[in-house]
PLY file of the C-alpha trace (Angstrom):
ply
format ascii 1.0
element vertex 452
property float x
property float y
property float z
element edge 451
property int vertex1
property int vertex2
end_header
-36.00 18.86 28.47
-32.82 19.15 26.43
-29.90 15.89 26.39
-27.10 18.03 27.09
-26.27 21.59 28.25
-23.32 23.27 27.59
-23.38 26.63 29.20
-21.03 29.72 29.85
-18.87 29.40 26.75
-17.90 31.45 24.40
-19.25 30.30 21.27
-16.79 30.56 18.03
-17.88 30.83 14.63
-16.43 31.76 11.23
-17.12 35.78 12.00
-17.52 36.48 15.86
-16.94 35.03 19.42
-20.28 35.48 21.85
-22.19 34.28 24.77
-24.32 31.68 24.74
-25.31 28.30 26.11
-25.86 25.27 23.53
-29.05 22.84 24.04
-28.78 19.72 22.18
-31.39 17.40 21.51
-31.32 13.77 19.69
-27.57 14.38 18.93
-28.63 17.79 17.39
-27.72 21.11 18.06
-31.30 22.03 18.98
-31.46 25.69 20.52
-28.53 28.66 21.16
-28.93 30.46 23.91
-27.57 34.04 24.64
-29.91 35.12 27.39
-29.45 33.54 31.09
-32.15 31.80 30.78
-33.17 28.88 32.97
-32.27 25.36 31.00
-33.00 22.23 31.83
-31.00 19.20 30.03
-30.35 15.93 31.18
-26.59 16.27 31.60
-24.95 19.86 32.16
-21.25 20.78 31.23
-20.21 23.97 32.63
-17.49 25.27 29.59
-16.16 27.51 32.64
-15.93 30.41 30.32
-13.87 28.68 27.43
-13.75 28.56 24.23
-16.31 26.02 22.20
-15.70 25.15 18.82
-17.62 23.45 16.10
-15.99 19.63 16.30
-12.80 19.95 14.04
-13.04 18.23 10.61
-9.62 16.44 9.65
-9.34 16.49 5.74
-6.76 14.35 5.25
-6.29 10.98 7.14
-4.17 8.08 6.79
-5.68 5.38 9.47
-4.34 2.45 7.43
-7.59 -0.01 7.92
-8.33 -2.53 6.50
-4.65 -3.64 5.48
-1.73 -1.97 7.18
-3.16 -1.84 10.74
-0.04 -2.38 12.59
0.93 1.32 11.13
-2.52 2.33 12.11
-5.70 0.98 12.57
-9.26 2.73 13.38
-9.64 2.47 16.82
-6.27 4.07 17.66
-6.97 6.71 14.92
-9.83 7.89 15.90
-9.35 7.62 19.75
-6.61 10.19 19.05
-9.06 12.37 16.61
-11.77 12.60 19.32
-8.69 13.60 22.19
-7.58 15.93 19.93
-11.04 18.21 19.00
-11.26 16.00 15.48
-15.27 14.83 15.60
-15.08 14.09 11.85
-12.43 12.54 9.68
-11.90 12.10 6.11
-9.85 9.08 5.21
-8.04 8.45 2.55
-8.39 5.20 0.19
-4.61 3.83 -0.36
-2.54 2.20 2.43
-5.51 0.25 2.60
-5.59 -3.44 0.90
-7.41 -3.08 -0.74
-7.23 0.22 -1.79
-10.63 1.83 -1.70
-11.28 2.09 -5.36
-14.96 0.36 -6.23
-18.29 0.09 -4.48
-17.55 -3.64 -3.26
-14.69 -2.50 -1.43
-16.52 0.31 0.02
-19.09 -1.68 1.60
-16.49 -4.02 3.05
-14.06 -1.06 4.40
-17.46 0.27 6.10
-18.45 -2.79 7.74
-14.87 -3.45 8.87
-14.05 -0.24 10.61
-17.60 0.77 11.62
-17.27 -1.10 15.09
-14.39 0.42 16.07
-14.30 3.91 15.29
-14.87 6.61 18.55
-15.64 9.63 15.93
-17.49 9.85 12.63
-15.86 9.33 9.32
-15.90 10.00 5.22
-14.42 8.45 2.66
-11.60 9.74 0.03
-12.59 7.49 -3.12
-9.51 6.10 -5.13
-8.75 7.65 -8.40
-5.84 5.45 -9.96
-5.54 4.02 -13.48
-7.66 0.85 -13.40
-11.00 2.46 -11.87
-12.14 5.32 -13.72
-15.37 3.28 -14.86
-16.25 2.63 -10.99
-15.91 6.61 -10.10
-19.49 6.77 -10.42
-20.31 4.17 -8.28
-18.56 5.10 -5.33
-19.91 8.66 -5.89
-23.42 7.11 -4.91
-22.08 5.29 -2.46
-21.29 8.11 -1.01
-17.30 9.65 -1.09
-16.99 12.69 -0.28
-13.88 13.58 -2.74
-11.49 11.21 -4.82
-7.77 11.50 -4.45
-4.96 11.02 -6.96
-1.34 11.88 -7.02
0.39 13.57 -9.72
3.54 12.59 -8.50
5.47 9.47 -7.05
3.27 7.20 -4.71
3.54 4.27 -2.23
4.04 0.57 -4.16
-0.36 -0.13 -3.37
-1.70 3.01 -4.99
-0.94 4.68 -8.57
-0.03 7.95 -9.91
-2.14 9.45 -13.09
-0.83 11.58 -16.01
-2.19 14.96 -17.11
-3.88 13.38 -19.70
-5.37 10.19 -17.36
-6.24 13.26 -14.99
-8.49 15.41 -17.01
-10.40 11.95 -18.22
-11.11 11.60 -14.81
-11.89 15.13 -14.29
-14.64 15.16 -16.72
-16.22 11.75 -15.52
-16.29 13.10 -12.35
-17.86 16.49 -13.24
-20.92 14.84 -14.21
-21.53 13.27 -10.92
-20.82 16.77 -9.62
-17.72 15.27 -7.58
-14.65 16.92 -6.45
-11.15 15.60 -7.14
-8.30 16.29 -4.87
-4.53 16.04 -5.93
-1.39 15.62 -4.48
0.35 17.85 -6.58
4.24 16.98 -6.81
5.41 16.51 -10.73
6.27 12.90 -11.14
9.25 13.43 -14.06
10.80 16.69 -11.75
11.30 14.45 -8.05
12.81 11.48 -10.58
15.31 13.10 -12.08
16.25 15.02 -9.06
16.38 11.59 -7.36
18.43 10.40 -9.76
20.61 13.10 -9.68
20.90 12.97 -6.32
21.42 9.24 -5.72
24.83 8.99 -8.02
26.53 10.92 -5.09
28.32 9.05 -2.97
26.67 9.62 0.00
23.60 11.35 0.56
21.99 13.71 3.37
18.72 15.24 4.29
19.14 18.54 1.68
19.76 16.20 -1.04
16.13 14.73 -0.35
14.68 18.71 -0.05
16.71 19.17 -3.36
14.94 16.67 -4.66
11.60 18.00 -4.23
11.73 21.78 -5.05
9.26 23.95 -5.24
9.04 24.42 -9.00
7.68 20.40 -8.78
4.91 21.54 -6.53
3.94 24.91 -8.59
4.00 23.15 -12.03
1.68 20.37 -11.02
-0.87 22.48 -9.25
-0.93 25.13 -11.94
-1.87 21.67 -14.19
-4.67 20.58 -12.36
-5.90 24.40 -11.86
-5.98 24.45 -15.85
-7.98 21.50 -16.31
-10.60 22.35 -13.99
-10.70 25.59 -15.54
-10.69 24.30 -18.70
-13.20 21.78 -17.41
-15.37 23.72 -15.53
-15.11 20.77 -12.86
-14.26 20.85 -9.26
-10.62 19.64 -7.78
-8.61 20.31 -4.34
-5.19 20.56 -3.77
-3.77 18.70 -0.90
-1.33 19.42 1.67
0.03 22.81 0.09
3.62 23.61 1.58
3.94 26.81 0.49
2.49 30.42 -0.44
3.80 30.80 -4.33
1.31 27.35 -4.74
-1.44 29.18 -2.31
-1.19 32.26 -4.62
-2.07 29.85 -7.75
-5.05 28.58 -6.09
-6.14 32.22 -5.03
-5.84 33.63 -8.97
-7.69 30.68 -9.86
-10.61 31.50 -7.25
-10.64 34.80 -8.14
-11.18 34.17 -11.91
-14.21 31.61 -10.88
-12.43 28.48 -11.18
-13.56 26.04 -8.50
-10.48 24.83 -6.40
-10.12 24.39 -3.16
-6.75 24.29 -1.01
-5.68 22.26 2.11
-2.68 22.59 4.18
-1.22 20.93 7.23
-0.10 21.59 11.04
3.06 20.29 10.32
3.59 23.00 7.02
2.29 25.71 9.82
4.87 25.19 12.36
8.09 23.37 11.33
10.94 23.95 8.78
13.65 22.66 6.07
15.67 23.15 8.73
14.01 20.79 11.22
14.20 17.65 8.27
17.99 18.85 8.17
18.51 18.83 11.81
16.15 15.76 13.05
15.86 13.76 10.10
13.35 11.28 9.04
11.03 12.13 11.65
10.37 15.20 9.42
10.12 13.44 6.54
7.14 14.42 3.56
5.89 15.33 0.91
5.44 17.76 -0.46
8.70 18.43 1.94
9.00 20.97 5.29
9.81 24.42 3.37
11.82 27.68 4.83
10.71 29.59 7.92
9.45 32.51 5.40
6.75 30.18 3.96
5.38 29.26 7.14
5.11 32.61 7.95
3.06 33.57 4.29
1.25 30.78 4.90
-0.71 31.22 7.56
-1.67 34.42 5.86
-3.19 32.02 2.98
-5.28 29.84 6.08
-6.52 32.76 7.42
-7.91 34.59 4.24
-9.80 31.42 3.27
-8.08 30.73 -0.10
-6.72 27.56 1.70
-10.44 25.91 3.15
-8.74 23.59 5.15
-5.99 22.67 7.66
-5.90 18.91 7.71
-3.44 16.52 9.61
-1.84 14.28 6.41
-1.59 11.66 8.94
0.84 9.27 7.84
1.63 6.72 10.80
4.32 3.87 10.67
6.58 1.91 13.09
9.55 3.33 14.07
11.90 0.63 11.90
10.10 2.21 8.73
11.71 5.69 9.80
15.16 4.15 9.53
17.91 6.30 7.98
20.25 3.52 8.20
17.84 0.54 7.50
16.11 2.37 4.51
18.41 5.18 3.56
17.26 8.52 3.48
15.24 8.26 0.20
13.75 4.84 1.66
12.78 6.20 4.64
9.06 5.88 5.40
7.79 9.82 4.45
4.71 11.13 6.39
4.07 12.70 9.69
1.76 11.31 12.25
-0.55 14.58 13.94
-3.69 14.01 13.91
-4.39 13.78 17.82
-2.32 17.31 17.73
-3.37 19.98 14.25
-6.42 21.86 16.64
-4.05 22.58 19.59
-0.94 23.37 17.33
-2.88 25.40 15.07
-4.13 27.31 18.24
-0.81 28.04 20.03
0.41 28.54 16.61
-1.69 30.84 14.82
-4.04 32.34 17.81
-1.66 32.79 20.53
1.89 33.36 18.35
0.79 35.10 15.99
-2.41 36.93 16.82
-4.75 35.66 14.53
-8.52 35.85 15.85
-9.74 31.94 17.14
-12.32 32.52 13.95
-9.88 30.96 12.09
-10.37 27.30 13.65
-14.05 27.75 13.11
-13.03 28.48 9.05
-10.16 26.14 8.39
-11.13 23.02 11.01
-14.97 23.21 10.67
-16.93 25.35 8.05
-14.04 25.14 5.09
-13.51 21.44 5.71
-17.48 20.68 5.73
-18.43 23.18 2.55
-14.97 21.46 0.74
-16.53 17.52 0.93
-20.00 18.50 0.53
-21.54 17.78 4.13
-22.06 21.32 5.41
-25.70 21.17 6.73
-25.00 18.31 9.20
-21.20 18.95 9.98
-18.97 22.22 10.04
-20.95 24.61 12.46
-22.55 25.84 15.63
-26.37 26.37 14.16
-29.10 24.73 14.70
-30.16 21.51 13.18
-26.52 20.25 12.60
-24.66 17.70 14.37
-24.07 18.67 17.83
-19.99 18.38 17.07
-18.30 20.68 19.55
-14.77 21.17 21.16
-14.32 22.74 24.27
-10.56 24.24 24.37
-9.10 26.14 27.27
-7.06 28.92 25.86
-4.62 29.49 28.71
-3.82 25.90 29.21
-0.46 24.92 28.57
0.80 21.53 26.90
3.89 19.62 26.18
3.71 16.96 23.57
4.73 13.35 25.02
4.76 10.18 23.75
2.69 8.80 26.51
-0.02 11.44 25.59
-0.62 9.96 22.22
-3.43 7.08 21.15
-1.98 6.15 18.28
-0.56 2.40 17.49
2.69 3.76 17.15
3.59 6.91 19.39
6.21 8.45 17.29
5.44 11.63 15.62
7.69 14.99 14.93
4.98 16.82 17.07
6.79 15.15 19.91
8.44 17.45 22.16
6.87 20.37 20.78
5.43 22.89 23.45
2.11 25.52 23.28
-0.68 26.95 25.19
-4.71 26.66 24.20
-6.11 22.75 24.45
-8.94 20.73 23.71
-10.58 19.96 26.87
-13.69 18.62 25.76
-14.93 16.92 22.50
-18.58 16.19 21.66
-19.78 14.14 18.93
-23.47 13.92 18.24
-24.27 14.95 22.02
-22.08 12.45 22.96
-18.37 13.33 25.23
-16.06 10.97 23.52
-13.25 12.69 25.39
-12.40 14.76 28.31
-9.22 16.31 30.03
-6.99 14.46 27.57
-8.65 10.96 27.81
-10.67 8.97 25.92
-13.78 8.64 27.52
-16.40 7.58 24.34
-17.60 3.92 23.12
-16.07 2.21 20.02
-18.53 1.87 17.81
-20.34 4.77 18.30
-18.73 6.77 14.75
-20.62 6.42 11.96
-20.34 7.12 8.01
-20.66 10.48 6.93
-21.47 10.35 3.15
-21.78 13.53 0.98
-24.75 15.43 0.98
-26.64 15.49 -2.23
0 1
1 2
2 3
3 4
4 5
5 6
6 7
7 8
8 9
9 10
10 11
11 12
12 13
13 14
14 15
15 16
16 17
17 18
18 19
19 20
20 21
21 22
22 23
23 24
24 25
25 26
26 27
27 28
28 29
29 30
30 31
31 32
32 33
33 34
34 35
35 36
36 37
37 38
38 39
39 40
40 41
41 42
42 43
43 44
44 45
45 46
46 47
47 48
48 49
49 50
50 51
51 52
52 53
53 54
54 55
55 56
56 57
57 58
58 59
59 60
60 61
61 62
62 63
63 64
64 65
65 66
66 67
67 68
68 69
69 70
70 71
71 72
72 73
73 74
74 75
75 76
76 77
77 78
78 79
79 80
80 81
81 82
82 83
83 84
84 85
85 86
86 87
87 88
88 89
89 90
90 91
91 92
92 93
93 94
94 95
95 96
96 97
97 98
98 99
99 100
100 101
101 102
102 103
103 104
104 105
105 106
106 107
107 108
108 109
109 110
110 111
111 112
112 113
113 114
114 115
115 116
116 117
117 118
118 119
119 120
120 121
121 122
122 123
123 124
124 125
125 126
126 127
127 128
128 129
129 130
130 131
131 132
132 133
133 134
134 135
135 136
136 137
137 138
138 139
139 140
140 141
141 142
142 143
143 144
144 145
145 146
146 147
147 148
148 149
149 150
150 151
151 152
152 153
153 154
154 155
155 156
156 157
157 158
158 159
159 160
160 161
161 162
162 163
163 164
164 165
165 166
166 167
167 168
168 169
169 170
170 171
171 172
172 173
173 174
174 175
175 176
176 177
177 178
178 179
179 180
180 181
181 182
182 183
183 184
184 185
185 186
186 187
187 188
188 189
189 190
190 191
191 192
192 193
193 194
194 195
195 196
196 197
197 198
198 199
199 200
200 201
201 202
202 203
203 204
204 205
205 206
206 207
207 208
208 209
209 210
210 211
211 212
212 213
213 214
214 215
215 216
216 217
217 218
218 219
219 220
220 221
221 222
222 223
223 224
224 225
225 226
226 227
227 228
228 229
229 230
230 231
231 232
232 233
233 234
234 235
235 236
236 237
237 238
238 239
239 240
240 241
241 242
242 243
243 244
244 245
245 246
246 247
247 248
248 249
249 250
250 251
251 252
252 253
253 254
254 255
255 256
256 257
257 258
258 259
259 260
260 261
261 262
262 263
263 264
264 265
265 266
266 267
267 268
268 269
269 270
270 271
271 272
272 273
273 274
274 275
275 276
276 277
277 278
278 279
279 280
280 281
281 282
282 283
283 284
284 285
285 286
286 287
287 288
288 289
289 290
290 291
291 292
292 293
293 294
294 295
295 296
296 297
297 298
298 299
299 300
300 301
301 302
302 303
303 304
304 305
305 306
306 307
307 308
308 309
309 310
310 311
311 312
312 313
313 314
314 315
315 316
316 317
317 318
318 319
319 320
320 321
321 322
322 323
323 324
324 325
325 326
326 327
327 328
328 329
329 330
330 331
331 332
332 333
333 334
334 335
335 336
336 337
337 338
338 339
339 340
340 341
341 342
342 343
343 344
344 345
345 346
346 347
347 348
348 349
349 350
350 351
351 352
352 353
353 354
354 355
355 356
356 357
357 358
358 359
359 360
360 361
361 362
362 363
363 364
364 365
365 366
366 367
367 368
368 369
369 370
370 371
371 372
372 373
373 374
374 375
375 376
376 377
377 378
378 379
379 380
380 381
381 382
382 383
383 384
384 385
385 386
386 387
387 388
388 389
389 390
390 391
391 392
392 393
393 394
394 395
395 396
396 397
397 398
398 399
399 400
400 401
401 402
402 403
403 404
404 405
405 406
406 407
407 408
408 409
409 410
410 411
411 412
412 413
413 414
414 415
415 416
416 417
417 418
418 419
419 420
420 421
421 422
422 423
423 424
424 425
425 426
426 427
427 428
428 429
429 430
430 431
431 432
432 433
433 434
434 435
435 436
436 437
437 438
438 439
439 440
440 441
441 442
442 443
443 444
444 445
445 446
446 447
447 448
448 449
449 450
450 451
């Protein structure tokens, strides 16, 4: 007899929707099942014809634990993940204090959010100045990717040069490790800051000016060049817009081994939304024009870009203050990861009329194949992790305040209206969520560490 049944869905993968039933066994996925059959499990849910999706993988996560918890901590974090299809997340090492950048830390960062987390987790390793002889270390431990910025950072983490970069590069490259970059050039947002702040008074196109694109494009094209050069693997995070997703496709083309990531908040909202609502919008790289969302999606959809994470950035509302902080103060990040699988659904499957493969590829598979854990996460088959979403495709939603998990229920994503929802989110045979509501046990996430 199987654990759990989940019968009369449609089963998505990364090249066709079908039939079947799912029998899960030991928190594996343990038979599929396209004939009607007679199963037995212990516990049946009836998918009512619906959708069901590998469990979304969110690339890019700011949960702020240890250290900054009253921005975010894991229990809030990953209540929302599990509510909103996320059965895996990969969280990044700064806004952390420590930052997570040796194997000491590691071990304590583990056994301090372990208890509380509702869905499973990775590690982002740190990749800053000071640790490039621990990058080994935390490789066996078990980090799935290491993350630098080449480009201005928070006050608790540090940027890297070109030339600090391709050290770490190569170190990393004989661990067989993959590096991932926020690519904004660090000289290029200075000056235009600079620039910018000898006005008298600023406003919201002044801080768009003072990111542009050319930043973004020279950076990544530096990073692509040293893995080539290299032959080493790196990812580029949160790309904003297609010019940068055309690098990264050359560069795959030619055999170079980058990967690309981009966010919900790049696939649905504008310039014109940080010029209109303000801080709310804030990030970086920054909102771009309505044309780039558009050619973006076309970039998610081909596979050049393996992932669509959330870049959640939480903080309380006071940090979002134009007048407290100034515009260029203001606290820059967007808060969405209880919302990317149902945006990127209404969005991209029901807007724009892209199959509902393309959650299987850029939530699941791309994310899984990207941070080396494909084989246990990322997919419908048998013998992985029985991580799977139930989403209702004609159900419609409204964004609220009240609907979110987080510490702090602010987000941009507020107010924002779709159809196609997560109804159902199951993490190792277990429902951690259903309707909209947490229904899992704290404590019941674990590690995920990178398959060798």
């Amino acid at each position: 007899m199987f654990d759990l049944l989940i019968k009369n869905g449609k089963v998505v993968t990364v090249d066709r929707i079908y039939d079947a039933s799912i029998c899960v066994k030991d928190g594996k996925i343990a038979a599929i099942v396209e004939s009607d059959h007679e199963l037995a499990a212990k516990e049946v849910i009836d998918a009512k014809g619906n959708y069901v999706f590998p469990g979304a993988i969110d690339s890019h996560a700011h949960l702020n634990d240890p250290g900054y918890n009253w921005r975010e901590d894991y229990e809030h974090g990953t209540a929302a993940a599990g509510v909103g299809g996320f059965t895996t997340i990969v969280d990044m090492p700064l806004q952390n204090e420590p930052a997570l950048t040796d194997a000491k830390i590691f071990d304590k960062k583990e056994e301090h959010v372990s208890p509380k987390a509702y869905v499973d987790y990775c590690f982002w390793g740190g990749l800053v100045d000071y640790n490039l002889d621990a990058l080994k270390e935390l490789d066996t431990k078990g980090c799935v990717a290491f993350k630098s910025f080449i480009g201005p950072v928070s006050p608790d983490y540090v940027s890297l040069t070109i030339g600090q970069a391709r050290e770490a590069i190569e170190i990393l490259k004989s661990v067989d490790a993959r590096a991932g970059f926020h690519c904004e050039d660090y000289s290029i947002i200075k000056w235009e800051e600079g620039r910018a702040k000898k006005k008298e008074k600023n406003d919201w196109r002044d801080f768009l000016n003072s990111r542009p694109l050319i930043a973004e494009l020279v950076a990544t094209q530096s990073i692509i060049e040293l893995a080539r050069e290299l032959e080493a693997k790196v990812h580029i995070c949160h790309v904003s817009h297609p010019k940068v997703a055309e690098l990264i496709r050359k560069a795959q083309l030619e055999g170079v081994d980058v990967t690309g990531e981009t966010c919900g908040h790049y696939l649905t909202f504008t310039d014109e939304d940080v010029v209109k609502n303000g801080s709310l919008f804030k990030c970086a790289p920054p909102l771009r024009e309505a044309s780039a969302v558009e050619e973006l999606w076309k970039y998610v959809n081909d596979g050049t870009l393996s992932c669509v994470g959330s870049d959640h950035s939480p903080c309380e509302l006071s940090e979002k203050s134009e007048e407290k902080h100034g515009i260029f103060g203001a606290w820059g990040g967007m808060s969405g990861i209880q919302n990317v699988m149902q945006v990127v659904f209404s969005e991209g499957v029901v807007k724009r009329g892209y199959s509902p493969t393309i959650l299987a590829k850029a939530l699941s598979e791309g994310p899984a194949k990207t941070f080396g854990i494909y084989g246990k996460k990322g997919a419908i088959e048998v013998g992985f992790d029985a991580d799977l979403v139930i989403l209702d495709a004609k159900k419609e939603w409204e964004i609220t305040p009240e609907s979110l998990y987080y510490v702090n229920k602010i987000s941009g994503f507020v107010g924002l209206k779709g159809v196609g929802l997560p109804v159902c989110t199951v993490v190792r045979g277990q429902v951690v969520a259903q309707d909209g509501k947490l229904v899992g046990q704290k404590g019941f996430g674990e590690l995920v560490k990178k398959i060798k």
